[in-house]
N, C-alpha and C positions, 0 to 999 in steps of 0.2 A: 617417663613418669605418667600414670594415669590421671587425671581428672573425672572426677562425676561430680555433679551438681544432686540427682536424684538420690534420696534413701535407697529406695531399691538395689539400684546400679550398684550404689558404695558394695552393698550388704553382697550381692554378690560377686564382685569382686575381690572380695574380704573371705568370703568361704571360705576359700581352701589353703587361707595364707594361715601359717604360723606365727606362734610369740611376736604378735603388732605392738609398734609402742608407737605410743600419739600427742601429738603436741599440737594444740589447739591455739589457734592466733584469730587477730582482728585484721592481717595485712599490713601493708605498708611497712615490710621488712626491713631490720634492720640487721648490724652483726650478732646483736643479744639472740636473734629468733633463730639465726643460722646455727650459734652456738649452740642453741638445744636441739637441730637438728641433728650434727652434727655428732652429739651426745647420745641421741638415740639410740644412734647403730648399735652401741655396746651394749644395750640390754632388749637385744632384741631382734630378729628375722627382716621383718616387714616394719617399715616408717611409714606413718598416715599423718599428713597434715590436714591442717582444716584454715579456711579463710571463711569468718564471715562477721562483719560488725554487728553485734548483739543488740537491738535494740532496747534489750528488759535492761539492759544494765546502765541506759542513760537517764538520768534527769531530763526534767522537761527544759531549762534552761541550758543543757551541756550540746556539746559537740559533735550530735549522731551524724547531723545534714554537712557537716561540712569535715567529719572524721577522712584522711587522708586517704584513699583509694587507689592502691596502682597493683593493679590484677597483674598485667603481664609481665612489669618486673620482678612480683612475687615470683611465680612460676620459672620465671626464668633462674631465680636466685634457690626455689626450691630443688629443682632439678640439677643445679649445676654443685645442690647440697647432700644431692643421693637420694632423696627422698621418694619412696615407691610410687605411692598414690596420694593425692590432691582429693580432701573432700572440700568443695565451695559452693556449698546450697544455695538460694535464692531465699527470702525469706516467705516465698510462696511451698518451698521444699520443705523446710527446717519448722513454719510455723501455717500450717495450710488452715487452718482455724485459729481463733485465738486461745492462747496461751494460759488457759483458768485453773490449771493444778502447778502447782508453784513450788519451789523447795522454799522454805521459809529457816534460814539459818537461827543459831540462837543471838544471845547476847551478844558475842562479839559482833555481829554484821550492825551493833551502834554505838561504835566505840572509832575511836581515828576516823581511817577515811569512809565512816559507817556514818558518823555523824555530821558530815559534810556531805556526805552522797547518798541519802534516804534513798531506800529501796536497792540500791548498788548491789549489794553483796546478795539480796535473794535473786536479781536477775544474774548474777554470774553464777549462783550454784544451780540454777533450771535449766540454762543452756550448757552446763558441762556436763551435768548430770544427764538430760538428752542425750548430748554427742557420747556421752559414753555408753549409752545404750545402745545409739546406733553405731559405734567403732567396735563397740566390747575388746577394749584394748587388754593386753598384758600387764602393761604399762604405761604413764604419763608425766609430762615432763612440762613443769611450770617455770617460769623465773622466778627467783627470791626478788627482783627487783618490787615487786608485786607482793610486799611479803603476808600480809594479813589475807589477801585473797587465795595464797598457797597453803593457809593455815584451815581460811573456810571448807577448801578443796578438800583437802588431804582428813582434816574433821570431819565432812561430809561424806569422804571414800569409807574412814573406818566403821563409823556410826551404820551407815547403813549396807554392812559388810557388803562390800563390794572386791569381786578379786584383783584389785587394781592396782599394780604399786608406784605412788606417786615419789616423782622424783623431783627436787628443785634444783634447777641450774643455778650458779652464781653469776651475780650482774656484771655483767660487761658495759665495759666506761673507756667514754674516749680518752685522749694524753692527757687531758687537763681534769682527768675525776668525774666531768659530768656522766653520769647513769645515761646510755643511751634508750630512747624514747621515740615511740611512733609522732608523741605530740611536740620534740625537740623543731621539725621542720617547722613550728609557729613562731618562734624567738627571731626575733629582728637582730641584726648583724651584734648591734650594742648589747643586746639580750644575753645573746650567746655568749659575750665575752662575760659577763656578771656571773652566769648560771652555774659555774662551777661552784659558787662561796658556798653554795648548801652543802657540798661532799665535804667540804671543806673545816666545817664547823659540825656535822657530822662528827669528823674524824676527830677534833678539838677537843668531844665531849667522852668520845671512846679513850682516845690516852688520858684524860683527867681523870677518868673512872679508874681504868688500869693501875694510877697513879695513888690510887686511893681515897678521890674525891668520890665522899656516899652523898652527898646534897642532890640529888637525880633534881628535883626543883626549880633549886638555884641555876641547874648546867640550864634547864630547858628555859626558862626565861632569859636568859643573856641572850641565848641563840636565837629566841624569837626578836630582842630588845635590836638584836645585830642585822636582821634579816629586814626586819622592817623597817629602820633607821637607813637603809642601805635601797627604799622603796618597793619592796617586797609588801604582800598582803599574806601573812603567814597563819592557816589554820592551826597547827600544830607542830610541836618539835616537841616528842616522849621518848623518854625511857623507859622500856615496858621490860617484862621477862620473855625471853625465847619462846618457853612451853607456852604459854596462852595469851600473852599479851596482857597480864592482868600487872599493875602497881608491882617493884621491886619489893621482896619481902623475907630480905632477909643476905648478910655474905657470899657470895662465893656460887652467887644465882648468875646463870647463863641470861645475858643482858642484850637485847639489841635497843637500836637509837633510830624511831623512827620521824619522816616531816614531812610533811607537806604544803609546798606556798605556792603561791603566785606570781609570777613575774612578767608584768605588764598583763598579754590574757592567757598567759598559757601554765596552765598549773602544773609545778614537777611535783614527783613525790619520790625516794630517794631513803634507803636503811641502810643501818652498818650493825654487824653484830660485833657484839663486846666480850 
């Protein structure tokens, strides 16, 4: 597997490859990031990862200075995943001036985890949007775990025709349901045994629908009433529609259930589609 840190490098060792597909991560791999690798290969010559923690896409109050870092197991876990070449810029590489032309998403980047994480969603469409400039992929490959961020992506591929065809992996969960996560390593021993109830109630709100219950409301308030009686700090638990994420409106509409809480300090967020 190659590595480069510099633009340059990348771009020419990208020349002369064929049909690249690219899957862009923050590190600190897990099974979920193997699996998109993994997926890659199928639609596609050349697998390009990328490792670099974003900093437009942190709060001032969030996690950049202490986001989990382990470069060499990445690589090690990349390469033993087939993976061609490694881009892991420096953010002297990726951002050698500051950062003043900005993708500016619409409405939805303030909506769920838009309106808990002001500015989030335009620093995750600047640096994807970069990296796709500098990969100029065939292809790219998101987790739905992530699902409104794979919605801004994939909104921001077609809108600004780009020839890119975004792909979503489906999340990968440990035996117990929990969604695995880079920020999973935060949960204290007692944590971790709790953390599954969100998949859990999730799943609760999907067969009541299936079942026939239209109260989308009533399901989201019990779940929150459940999660936080349980010590949870829960920003959200919605029932949105698949296509935009806008209020259900109407039978027989493609439904996902998404939430996100807090448990103790470490925030999961976690969707089921219905």
């Amino acid at each position: 597997m190659q590595i480069h840190s510099a633009i340059a490098d990348l771009r020419a060792a990208l020349k002369k490859r064929d049909r690249i597909v690219f899957v862009p991560t923050m590190g600190n791999l897990h099974a979920g990031h193997i699996s998109l690798m993994e997926q890659a290969r199928a639609h596609g010559d050349t697998v390009v990862a990328s490792i670099f923690v974003n900093r437009l896409q942190f709060g001032p109050n969030e996690d950049f200075d202490k986001y989990p870092r382990t470069f060499q197991a990445d690589c090690d876990k990349l390469a033993a995943a087939g993976v061609d070449v490694l881009f892991a810029p420096t953010e002297a590489d990726l951002y050698p001036e500051p950062q003043e032309y900005v993708v500016e998403p619409p409405a939805i980047q303030n909506i769920l985890d838009g309106e808990f994480r002001p500015g989030h969603f335009r620093g995750v469409a600047t640096v994807v949007l970069k990296l796709f400039n500098i990969v100029q992929p065939n292809a790219a490959l998101f987790g739905k775990k992530d699902y409104q961020q794979l919605m801004v992506i994939r909104n921001m591929t077609r809108q600004l025709a780009l020839p890119i065809n975004i792909i979503g992996g489906e999340t990968v969960r440990a035996a117990d349901g929990l969604a695995l996560s880079s920020r999973n390593g935060y949960l204290s021993e007692a944590e971790r045994t709790e953390a599954p109830r969100l998949y859990r109630l999730l799943n609760e709100i999907r067969i009541a629908i299936r079942s026939g219950e239209t109260d989308t409301v009533k399901l989201e308030k019990s779940a929150v009433a459940t999660l936080d009686s349980a010590g949870w700090k829960t920003d959200y638990v919605a029932v949105r529609q698949q296509s935009d994420l806008a209020m259900p409106k109407g039978a027989n509409t493609p439904l996902v259930v998404l939430a996100a809480s807090r448990l103790g300090s470490t925030r999961l967020i976690d969707n089921i589609e219905v």
